[in-house]
C-alpha positions as CSV (number, residue, x, y, z in Angstrom):
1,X,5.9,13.3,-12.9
2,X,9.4,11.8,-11.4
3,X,11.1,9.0,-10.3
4,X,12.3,9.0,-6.7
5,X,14.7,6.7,-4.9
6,X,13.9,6.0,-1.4
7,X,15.8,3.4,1.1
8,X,13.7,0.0,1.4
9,X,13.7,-2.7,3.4
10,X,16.6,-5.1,3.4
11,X,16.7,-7.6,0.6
12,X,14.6,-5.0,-1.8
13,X,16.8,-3.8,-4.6
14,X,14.7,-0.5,-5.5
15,X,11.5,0.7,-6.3
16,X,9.9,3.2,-8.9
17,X,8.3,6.4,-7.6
18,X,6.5,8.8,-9.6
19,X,5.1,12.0,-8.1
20,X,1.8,13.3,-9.6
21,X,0.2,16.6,-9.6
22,X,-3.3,16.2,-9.5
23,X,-3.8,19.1,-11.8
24,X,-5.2,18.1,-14.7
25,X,-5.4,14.3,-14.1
26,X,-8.3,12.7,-15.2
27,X,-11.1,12.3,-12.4
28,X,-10.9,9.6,-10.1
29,X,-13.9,6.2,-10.4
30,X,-15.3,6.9,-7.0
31,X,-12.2,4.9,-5.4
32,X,-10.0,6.0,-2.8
33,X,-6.8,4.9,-1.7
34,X,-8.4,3.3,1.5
35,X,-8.7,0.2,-0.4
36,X,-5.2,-1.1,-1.8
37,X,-5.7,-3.8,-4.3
38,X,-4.2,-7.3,-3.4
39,X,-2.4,-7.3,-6.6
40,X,1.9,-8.7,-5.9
41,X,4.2,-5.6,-4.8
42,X,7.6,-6.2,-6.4
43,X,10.5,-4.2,-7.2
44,X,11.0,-2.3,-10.1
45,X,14.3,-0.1,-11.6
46,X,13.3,3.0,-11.5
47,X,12.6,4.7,-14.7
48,X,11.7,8.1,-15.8
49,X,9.1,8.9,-18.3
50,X,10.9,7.5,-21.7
51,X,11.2,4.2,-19.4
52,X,15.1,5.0,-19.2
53,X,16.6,4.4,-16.2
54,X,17.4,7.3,-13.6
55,X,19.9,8.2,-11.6
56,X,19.2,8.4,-7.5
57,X,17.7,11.7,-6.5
58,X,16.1,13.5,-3.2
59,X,12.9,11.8,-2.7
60,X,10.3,14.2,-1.1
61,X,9.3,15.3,2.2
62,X,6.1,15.9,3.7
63,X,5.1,16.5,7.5
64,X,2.0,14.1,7.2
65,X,1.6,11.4,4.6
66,X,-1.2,9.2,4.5
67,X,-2.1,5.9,2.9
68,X,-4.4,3.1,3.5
69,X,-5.6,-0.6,2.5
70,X,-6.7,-4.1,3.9
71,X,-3.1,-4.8,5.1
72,X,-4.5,-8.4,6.0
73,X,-1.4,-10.7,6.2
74,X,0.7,-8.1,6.7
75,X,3.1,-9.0,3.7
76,X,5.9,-7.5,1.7
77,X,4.3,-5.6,-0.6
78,X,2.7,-3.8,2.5
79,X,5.7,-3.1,3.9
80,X,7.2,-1.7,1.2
81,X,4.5,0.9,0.7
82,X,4.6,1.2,4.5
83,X,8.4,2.0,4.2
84,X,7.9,3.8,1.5
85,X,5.3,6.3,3.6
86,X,7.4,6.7,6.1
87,X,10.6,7.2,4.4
88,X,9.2,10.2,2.9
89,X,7.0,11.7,6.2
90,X,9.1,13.8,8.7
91,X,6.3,14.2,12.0
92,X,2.9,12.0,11.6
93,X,2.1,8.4,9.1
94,X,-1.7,8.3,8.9
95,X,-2.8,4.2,7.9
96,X,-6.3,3.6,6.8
97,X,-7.3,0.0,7.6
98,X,-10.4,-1.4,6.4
99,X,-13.0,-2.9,8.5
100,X,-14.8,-5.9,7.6
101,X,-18.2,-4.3,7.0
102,X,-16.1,-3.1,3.5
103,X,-14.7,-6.5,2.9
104,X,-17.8,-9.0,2.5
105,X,-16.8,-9.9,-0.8
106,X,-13.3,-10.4,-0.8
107,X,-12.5,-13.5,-1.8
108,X,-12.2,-16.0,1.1
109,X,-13.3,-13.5,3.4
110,X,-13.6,-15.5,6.4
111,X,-10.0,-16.0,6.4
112,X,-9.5,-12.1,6.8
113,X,-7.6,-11.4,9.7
114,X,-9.1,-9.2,12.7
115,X,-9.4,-5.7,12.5
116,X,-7.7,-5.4,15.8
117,X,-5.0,-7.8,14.8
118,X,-4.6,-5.7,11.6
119,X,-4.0,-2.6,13.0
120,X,-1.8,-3.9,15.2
121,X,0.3,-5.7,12.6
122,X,0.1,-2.2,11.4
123,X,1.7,-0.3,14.4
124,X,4.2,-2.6,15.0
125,X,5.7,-2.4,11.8
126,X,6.0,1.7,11.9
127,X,7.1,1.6,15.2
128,X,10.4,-1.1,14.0
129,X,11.2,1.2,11.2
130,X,10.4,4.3,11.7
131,X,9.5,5.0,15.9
132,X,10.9,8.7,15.4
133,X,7.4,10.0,13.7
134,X,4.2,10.0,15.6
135,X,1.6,7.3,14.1
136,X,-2.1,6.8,13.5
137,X,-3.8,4.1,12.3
138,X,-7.2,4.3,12.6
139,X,-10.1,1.8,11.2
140,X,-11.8,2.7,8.3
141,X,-15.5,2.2,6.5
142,X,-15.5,4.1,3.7
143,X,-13.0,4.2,0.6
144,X,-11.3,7.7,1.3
145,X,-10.8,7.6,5.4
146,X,-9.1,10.8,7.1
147,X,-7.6,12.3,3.3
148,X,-11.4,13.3,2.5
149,X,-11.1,15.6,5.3
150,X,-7.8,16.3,7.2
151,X,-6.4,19.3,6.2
152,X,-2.7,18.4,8.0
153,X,-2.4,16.3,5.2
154,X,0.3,16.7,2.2
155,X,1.2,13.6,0.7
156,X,-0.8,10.8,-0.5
157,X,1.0,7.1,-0.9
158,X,-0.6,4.7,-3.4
159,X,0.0,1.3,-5.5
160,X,0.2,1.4,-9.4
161,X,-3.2,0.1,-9.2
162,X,-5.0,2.6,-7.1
163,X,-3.3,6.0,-8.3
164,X,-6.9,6.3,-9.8
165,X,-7.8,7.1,-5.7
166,X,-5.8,9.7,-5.7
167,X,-8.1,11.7,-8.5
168,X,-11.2,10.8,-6.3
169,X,-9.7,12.3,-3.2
170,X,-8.1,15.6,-4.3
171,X,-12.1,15.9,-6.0
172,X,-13.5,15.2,-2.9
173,X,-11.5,17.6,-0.9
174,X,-11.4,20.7,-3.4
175,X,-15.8,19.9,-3.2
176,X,-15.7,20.9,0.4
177,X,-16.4,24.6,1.6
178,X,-13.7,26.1,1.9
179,X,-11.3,23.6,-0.2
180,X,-8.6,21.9,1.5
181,X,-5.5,21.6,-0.8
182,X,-4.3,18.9,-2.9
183,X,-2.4,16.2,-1.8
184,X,0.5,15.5,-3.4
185,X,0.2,11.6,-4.9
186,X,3.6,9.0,-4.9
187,X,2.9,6.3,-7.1
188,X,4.4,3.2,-5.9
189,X,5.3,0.7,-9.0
190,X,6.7,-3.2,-8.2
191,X,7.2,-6.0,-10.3
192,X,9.1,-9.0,-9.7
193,X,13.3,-9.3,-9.7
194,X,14.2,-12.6,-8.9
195,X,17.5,-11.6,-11.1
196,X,19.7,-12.4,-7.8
197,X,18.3,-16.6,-7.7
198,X,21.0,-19.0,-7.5
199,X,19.3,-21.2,-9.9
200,X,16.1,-21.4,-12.0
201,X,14.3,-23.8,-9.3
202,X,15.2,-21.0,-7.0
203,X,14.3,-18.3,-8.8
204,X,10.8,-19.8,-9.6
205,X,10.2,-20.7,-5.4
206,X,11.2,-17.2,-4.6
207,X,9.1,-15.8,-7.5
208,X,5.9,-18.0,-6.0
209,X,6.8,-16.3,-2.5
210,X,6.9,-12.8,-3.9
211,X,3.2,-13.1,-5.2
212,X,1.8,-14.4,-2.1
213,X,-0.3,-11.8,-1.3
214,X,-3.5,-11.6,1.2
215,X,-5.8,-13.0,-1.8
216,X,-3.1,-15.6,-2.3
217,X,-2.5,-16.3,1.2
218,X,-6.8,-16.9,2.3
219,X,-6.7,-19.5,-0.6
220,X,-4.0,-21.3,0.6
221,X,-5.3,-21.5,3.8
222,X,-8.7,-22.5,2.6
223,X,-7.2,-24.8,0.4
224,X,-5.6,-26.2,3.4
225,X,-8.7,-26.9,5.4
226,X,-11.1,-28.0,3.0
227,X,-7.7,-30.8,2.7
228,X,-8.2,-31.3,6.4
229,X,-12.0,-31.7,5.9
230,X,-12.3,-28.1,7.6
231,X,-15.5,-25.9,6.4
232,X,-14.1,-22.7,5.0
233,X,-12.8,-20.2,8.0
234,X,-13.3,-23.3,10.6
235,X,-10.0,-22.4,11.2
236,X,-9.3,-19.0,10.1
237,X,-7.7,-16.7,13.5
């Protein structure tokens, strides 16, 4: 396992990335990296194993990387494992995006956005930062999507909190006759740096807007209406 540097989106200092062989690593829970948690993406130094800091190297290459998640609210901790993705994929970015018959239980569900307008949010961001690779995003209903079965696939792009997914998929695709090869898993690791913040007060707002993610976001927005007297998702898009 390694840390890799990999250019970011403005305003993002830098991120940890570890490359995993699958080889040995302990089965996955049935979970594949379809389903990113909604847990806060946040930058991190990166750090090598004795959680010492490294110096920049090569990240890695692959032809077609693949990731996937809710992506509902498109926020930054998506695009940083978006840019991350693509940063590292030299021809085709596949994106798993849930559909809603997986999402029933989320919390403040009704205020999930569209799948339409989800993938959408989706392709518009690869096409601003990256428009040179081809892209597919493609709706998904079950927690593994295309890596269960696309053998153009190399590299696998996943959150701190769902490098167990990559376990479950490599199992999944070495079960299938014949095998299709491992994918190669980057584990993306955030966590908050509000180092830069003028002032406390500052640092605290801009700590608040780091951890609004999609959970975060649906209970502000229910909060909001049931202020307004709204039932919950009365008006949800």
């Amino acid at each position: 396992m390694r840390g890799l540097g990999v250019c970011v989106p403005e305003g993002v200092e830098c991120v940890r990335i570890e490359v995993q062989q699958e080889e040995g690593e302990q089965e996955g829970k049935g979970k594949g990296v379809a389903v990113d948690t909604e847990e806060e993406h946040r930058p991190k130094q990166y750090k090598d194993k004795d959680d010492k800091p490294t110096p920049n190297q090569h990240s890695p290459s692959f032809p077609v990387t693949a990731l996937g998640g809710t992506f509902d609210h498109l926020h930054a901790g998506h695009k940083i494992l978006l840019t991350m993705a693509a940063s590292v994929t030299t021809r085709k970015i596949i994106v798993g995006v849930t559909d809603e018959a997986l999402l029933v239980n989320k919390k403040h569900h009704t205020y999930l956005e569209s799948l339409p307008h989800r993938i959408h949010a989706v392709e518009s961001f690869l096409s601003l930062i990256r428009p040179t690779i081809e892209h597919e995003v493609v709706p998904i209903s079950d927690p593994f999507g295309p890596t269960a079965h696309d053998p153009d696939i190399q590299g696998l792009v996943v959150s701190e909190e769902t490098r167990s997914g990559g376990s479950a998929i490599n199992t999944k695709r070495l079960a299938l006759s014949p095998p299709l090869n491992e994918l190669e898993t980057l584990v993306i690791e955030l966590i908050a740096d509000d180092g830069d913040a003028e002032s406390e007060e500052v640092g605290a707002t801009v700590d608040v807007a780091r951890k609004m993610g999609s959970t975060g976001i649906r209970g502000w927005l229910a909060a909001r209406d049931e202020k307004e007297g709204k039932r919950e998702g009365e008006g949800a898009e």
